[in-house]
TORKOL-4160 file (C-alpha; in steps of 0.2 Angstrom, whole numbers, padded with zeros to 4 digits, m for minus):
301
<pt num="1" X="0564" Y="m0284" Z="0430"/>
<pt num="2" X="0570" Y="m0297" Z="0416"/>
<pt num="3" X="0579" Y="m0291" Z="0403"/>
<pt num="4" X="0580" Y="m0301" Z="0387"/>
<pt num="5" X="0592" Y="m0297" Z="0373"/>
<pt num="6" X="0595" Y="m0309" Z="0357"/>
<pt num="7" X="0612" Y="m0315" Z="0356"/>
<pt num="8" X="0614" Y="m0323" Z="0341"/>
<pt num="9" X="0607" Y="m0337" Z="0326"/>
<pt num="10" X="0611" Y="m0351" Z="0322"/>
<pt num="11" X="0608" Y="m0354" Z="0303"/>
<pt num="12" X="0611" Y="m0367" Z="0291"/>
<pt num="13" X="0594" Y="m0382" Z="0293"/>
<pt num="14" X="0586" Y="m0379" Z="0275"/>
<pt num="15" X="0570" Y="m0384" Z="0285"/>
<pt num="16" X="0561" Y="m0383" Z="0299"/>
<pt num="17" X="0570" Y="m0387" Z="0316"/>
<pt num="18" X="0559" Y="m0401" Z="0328"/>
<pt num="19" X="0571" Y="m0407" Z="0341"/>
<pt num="20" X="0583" Y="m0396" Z="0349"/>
<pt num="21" X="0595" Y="m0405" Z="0363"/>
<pt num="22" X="0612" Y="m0402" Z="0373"/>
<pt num="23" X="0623" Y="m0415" Z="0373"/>
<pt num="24" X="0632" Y="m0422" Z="0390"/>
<pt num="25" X="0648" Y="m0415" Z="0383"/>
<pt num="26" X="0647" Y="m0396" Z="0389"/>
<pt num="27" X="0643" Y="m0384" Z="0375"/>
<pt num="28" X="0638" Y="m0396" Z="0363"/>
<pt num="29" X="0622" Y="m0392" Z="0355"/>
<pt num="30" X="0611" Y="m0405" Z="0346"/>
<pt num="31" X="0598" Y="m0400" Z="0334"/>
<pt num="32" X="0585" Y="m0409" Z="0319"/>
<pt num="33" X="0571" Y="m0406" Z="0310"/>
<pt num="34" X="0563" Y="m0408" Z="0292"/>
<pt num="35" X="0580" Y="m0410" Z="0282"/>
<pt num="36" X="0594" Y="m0422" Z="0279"/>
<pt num="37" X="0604" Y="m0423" Z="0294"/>
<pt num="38" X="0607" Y="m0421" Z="0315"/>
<pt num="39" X="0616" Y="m0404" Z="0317"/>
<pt num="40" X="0632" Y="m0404" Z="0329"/>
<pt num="41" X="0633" Y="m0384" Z="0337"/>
<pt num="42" X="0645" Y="m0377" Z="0347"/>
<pt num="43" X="0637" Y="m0364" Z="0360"/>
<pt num="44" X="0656" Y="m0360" Z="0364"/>
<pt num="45" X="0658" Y="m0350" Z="0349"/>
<pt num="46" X="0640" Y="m0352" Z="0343"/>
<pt num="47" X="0645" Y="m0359" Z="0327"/>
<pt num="48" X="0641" Y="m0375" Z="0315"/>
<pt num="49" X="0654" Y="m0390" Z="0320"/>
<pt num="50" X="0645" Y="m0403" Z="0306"/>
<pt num="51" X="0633" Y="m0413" Z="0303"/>
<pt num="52" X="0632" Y="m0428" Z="0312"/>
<pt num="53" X="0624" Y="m0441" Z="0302"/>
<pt num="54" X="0611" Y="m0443" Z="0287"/>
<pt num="55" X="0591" Y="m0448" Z="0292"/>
<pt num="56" X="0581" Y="m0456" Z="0280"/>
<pt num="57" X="0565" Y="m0445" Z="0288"/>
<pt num="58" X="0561" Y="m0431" Z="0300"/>
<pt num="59" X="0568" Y="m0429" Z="0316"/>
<pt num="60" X="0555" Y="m0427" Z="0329"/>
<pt num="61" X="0565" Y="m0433" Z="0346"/>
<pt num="62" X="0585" Y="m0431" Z="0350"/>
<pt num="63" X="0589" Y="m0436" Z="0367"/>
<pt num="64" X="0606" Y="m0440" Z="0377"/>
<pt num="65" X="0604" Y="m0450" Z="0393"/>
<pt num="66" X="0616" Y="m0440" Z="0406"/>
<pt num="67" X="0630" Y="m0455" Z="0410"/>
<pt num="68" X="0630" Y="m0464" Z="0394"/>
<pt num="69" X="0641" Y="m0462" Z="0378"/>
<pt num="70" X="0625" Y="m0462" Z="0369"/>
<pt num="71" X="0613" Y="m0451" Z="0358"/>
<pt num="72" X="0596" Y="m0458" Z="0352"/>
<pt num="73" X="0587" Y="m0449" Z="0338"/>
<pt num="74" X="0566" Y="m0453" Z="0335"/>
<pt num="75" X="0563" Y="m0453" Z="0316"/>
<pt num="76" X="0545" Y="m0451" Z="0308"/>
<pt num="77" X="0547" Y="m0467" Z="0301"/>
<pt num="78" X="0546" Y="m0474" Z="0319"/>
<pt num="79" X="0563" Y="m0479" Z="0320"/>
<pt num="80" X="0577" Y="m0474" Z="0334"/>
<pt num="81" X="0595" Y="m0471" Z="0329"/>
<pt num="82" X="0607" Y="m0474" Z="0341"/>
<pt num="83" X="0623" Y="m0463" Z="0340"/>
<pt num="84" X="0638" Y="m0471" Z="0349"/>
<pt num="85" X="0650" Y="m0456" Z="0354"/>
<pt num="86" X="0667" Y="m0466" Z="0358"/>
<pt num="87" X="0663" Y="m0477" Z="0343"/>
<pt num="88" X="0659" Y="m0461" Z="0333"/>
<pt num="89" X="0647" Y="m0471" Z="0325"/>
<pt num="90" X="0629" Y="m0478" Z="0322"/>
<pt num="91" X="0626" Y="m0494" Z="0329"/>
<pt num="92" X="0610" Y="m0505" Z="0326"/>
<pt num="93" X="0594" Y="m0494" Z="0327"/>
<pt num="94" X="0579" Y="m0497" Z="0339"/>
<pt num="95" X="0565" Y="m0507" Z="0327"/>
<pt num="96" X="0552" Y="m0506" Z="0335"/>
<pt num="97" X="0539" Y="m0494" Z="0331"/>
<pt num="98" X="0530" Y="m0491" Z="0314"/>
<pt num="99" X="0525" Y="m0473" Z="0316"/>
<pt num="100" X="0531" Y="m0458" Z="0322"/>
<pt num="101" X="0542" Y="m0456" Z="0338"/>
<pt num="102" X="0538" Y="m0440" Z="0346"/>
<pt num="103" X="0548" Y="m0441" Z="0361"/>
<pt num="104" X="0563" Y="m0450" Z="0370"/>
<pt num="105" X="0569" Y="m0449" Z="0389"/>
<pt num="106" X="0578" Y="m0461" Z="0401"/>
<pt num="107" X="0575" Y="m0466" Z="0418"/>
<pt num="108" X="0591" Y="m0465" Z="0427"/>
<pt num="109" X="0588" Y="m0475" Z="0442"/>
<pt num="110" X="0582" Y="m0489" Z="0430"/>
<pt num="111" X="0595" Y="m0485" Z="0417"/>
<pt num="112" X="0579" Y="m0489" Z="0404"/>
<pt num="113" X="0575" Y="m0476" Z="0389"/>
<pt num="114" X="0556" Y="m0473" Z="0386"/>
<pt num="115" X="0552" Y="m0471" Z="0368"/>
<pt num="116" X="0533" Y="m0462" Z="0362"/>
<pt num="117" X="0524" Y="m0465" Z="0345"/>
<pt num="118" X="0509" Y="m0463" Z="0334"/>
<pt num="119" X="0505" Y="m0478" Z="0338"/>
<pt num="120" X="0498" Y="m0475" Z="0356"/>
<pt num="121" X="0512" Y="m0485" Z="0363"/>
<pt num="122" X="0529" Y="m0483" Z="0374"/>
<pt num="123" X="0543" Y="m0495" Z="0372"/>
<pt num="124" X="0554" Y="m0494" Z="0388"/>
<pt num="125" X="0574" Y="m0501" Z="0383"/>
<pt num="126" X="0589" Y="m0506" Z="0394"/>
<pt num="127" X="0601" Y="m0494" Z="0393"/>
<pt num="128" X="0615" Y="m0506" Z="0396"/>
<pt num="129" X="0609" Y="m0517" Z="0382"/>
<pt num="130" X="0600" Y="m0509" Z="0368"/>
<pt num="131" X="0586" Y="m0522" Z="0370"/>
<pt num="132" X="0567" Y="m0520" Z="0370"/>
<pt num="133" X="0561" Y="m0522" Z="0388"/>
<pt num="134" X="0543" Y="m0520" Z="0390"/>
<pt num="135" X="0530" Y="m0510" Z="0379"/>
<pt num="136" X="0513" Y="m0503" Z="0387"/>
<pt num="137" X="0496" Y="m0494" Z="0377"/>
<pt num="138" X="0495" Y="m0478" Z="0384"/>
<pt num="139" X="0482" Y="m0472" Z="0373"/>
<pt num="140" X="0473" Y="m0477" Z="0358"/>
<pt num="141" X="0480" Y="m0462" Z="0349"/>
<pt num="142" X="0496" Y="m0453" Z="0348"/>
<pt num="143" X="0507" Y="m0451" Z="0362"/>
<pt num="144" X="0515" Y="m0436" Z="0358"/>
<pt num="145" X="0526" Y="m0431" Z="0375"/>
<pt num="146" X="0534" Y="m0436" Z="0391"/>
<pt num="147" X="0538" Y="m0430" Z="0406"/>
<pt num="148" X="0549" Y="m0440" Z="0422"/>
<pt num="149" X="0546" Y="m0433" Z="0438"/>
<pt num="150" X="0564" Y="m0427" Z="0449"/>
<pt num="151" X="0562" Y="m0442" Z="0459"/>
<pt num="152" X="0558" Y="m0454" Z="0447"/>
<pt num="153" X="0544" Y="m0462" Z="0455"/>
<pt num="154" X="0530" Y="m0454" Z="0441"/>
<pt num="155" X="0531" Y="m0452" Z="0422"/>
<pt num="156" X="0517" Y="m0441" Z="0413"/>
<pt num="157" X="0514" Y="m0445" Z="0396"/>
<pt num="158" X="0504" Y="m0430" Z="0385"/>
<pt num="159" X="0491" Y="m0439" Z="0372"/>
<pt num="160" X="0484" Y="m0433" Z="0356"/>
<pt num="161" X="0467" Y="m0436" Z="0361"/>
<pt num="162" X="0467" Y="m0422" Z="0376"/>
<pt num="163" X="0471" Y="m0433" Z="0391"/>
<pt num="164" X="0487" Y="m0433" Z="0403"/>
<pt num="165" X="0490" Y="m0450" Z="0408"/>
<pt num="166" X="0500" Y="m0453" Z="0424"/>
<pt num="167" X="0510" Y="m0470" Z="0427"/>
<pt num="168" X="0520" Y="m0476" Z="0443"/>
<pt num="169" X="0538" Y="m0478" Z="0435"/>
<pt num="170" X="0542" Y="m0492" Z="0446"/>
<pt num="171" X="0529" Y="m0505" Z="0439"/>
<pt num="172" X="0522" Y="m0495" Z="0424"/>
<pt num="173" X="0505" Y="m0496" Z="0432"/>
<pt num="174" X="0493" Y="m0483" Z="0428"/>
<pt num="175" X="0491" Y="m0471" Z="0441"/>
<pt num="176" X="0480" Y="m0455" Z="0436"/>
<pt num="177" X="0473" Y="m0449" Z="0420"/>
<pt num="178" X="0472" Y="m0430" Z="0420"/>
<pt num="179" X="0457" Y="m0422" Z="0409"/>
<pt num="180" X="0457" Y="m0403" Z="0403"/>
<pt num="181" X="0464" Y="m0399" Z="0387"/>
<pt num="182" X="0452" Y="m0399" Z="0373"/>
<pt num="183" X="0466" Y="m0403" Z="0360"/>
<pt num="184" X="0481" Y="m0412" Z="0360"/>
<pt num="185" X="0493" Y="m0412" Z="0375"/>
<pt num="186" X="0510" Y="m0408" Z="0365"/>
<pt num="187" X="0521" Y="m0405" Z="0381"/>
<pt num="188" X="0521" Y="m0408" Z="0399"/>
<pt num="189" X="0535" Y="m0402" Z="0412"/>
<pt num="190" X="0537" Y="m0409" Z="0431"/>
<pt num="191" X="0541" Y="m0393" Z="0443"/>
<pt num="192" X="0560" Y="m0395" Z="0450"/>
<pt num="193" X="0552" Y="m0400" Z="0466"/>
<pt num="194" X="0540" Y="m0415" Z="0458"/>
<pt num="195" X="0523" Y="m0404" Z="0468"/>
<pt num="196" X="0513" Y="m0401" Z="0452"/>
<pt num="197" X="0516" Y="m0403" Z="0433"/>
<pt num="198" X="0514" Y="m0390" Z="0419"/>
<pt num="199" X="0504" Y="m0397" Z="0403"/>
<pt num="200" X="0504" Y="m0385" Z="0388"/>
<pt num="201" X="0492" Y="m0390" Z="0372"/>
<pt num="202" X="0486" Y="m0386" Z="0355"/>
<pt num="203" X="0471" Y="m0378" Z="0366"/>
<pt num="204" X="0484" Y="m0363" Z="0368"/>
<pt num="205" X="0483" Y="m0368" Z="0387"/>
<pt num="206" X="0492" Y="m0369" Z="0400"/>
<pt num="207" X="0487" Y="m0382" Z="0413"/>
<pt num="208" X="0496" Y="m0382" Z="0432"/>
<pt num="209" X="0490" Y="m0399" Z="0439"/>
<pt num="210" X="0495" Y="m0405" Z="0458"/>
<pt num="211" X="0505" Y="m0422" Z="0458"/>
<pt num="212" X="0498" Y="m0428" Z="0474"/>
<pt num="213" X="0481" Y="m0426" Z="0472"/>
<pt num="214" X="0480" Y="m0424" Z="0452"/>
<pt num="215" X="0469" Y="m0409" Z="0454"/>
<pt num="216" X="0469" Y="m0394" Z="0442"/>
<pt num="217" X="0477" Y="m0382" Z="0452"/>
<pt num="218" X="0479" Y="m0367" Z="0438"/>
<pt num="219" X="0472" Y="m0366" Z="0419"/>
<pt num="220" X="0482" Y="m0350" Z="0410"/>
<pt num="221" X="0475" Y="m0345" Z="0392"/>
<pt num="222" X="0493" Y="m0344" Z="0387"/>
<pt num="223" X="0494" Y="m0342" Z="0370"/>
<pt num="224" X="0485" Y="m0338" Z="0354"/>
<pt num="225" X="0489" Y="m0355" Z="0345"/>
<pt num="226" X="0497" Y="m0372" Z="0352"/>
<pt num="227" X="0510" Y="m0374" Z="0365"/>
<pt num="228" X="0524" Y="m0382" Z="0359"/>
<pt num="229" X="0536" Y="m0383" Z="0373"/>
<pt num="230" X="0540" Y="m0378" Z="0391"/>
<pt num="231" X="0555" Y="m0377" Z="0398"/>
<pt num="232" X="0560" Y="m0373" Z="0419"/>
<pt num="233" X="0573" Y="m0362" Z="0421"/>
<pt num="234" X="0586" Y="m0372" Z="0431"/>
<pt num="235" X="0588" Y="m0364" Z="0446"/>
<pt num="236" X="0578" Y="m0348" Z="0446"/>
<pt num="237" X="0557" Y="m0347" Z="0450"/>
<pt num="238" X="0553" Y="m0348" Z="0430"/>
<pt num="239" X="0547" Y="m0356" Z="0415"/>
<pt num="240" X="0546" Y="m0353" Z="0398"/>
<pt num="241" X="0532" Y="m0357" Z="0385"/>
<pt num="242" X="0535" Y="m0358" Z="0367"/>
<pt num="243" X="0521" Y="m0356" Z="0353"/>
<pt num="244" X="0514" Y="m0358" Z="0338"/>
<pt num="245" X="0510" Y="m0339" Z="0338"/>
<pt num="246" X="0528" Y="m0335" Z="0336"/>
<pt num="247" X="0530" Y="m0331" Z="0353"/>
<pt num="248" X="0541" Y="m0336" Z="0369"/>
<pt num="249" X="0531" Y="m0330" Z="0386"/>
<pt num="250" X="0542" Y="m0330" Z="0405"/>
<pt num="251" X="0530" Y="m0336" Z="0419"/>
<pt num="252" X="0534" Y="m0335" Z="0436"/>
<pt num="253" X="0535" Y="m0356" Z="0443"/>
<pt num="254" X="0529" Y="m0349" Z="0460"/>
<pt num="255" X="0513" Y="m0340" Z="0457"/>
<pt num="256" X="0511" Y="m0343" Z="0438"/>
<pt num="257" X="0511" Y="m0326" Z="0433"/>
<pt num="258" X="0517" Y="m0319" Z="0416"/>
<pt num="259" X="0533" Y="m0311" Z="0418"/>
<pt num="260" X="0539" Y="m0306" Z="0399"/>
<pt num="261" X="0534" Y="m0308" Z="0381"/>
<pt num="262" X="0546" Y="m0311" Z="0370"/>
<pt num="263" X="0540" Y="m0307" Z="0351"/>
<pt num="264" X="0539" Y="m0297" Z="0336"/>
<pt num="265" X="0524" Y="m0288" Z="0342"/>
<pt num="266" X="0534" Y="m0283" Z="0358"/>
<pt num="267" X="0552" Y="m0277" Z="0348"/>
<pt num="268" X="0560" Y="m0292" Z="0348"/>
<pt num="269" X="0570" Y="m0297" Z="0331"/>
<pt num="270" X="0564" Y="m0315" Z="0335"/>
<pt num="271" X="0558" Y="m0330" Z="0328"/>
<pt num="272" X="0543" Y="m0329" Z="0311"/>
<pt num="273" X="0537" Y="m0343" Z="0311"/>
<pt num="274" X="0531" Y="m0356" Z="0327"/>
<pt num="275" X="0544" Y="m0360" Z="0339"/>
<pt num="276" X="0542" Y="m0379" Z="0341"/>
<pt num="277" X="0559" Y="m0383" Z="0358"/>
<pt num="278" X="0568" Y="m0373" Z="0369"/>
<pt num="279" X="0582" Y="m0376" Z="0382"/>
<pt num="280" X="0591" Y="m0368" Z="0393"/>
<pt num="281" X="0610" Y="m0367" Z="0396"/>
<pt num="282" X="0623" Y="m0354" Z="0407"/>
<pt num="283" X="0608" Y="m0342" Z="0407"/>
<pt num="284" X="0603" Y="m0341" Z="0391"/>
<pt num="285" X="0587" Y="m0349" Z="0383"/>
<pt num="286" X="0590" Y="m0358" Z="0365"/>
<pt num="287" X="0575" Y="m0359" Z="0355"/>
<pt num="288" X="0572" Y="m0367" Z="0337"/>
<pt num="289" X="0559" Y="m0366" Z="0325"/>
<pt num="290" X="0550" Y="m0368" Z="0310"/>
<pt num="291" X="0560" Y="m0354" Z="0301"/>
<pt num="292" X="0575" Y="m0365" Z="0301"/>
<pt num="293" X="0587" Y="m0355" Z="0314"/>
<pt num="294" X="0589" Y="m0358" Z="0334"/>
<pt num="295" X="0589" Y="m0340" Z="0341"/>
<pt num="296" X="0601" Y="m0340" Z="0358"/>
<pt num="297" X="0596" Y="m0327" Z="0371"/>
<pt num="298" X="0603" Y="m0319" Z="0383"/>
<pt num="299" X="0591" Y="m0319" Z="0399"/>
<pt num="300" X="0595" Y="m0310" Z="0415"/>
<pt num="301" X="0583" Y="m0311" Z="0430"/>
């Protein structure tokens, strides 16, 4: 039986909240959305520490690659700040893209940062040097979200015009394009083992789809409106979906089965508005949304 009980909010965005990301310092708490500024949050004490820095434009992307000083923010104006923690300052921002970034993640192995835009296109960067390495067109329409496979050998990217396009992570050679979705892929998750991926869309689905063969191997009608986000609980059977329609659902990462509900409609004093990222840490799962607060839960399985 899971029990889910809210813990606490965190207020003080005047706007909605788009990226939510723990730093590589424990307890630290990254959050950034429609207003003037990344939001540093102690999940400590879960309070405010301070504002990080002024954006010009919306934050759609923070991320902060695991063994570098290092946080890199995606602004809608296509630009990337780049947050030097030991320097406690910015330093020269990624120009590269003239639309929307959408998503940011690293690939360890090959200590590169992959960066996603409007534009259809990827930018891969060194890590080490901050320099444009390599671009590839994914998609002749937004690329709206990534997803690195545990061993780093496969990278999904979730496109605006419906498809799931796989690439082998070693050469950036197109391995798979996955078709299902009706509408927009907006976020796709690698199992902890790497044997299928999890695609959620504007479609309201759901989508399971096996990594070796590419086959659809599920198709859930998961929500009522888009799915935002998906998150894999890090070491129990679970994921979590978040939604347009307000509401945070539990599924079961072994047999896909709905396990909670987490909303208004079901007693929760939760989110009201869509819930657009989520993230798991020490049990509980963060969420953030357009109603400007991140909600923490306290989840036990």
């Amino acid at each position: 039986m899971i029990t889910v009980q809210k813990a606490t909010e965190l207020t003080g965005h005047s706007n909605p909240i788009f990226a939510l990301t723990l730093s590589q310092k424990p307890g630290i708490l990254f959050t950034g959305g429609n207003d003037k500024g990344v939001v540093e949050w102690s999940l400590k004490t879960n309070s405010f520490i301070k504002g990080m820095f002024p954006v010009a434009a919306s934050v759609y992307a923070i991320h902060c690659p695991v063994g570098y000083p290092l946080m890199f923010t995606g602004l809608r104006s296509g630009e990337v700040l780049v947050f030097d923690f030991i320097k406690q300052q910015l330093l020269p921002g990624l120009r590269h893209h003239r639309k929307p970034v959408f998503d940011i993640k690293s690939v360890n192995n090959k200590k590169e940062l992959l960066v996603v835009s409007e534009d259809g296109t990827v930018s891969i960067w060194s890590l080490e040097t901050l320099q444009l390495v390599h671009t590839i067109k994914v998609s002749a329409d937004t690329v709206r979200c990534i997803s690195i496979s545990p061993d780093e050998k496969q990278v999904a990217f979730g496109c605006r015009d419906n498809d799931i396009k796989i690439y082998d992570l070693i050469d950036y050679t197109p391995i798979a394009t996955l078709k299902g979705h009706t509408m927009a892929v907006f976020s796709l998750q690698y199992s902890s083992d790497g044997s299928y991926l999890v695609s959620g869309s504007r479609d309201a689905q759901v989508k399971i789809w096996n990594t070796t063969t590419f086959e659809l191997m599920e198709s859930i009608p998961a929500h009522l409106f888009a799915v935002n986000h998906i998150a894999f609980h890090p070491a129990q059977p679970y994921f979590a979906t978040a939604s347009m329609d307000k509401s945070i659902k539990l599924w079961g990462s072994d047999d896909f089965k709905l396990y909670k509900v987490i909303s208004r409609e079901k007693g929760y004093d939760t989110h009201r508005l869509s819930i657009n990222k989520m993230a798991w840490h020490d049990g509980q799962l963060l969420s953030a949304s357009d109603d400007k607060k991140v909600i923490i839960w306290d989840i036990n399985f």
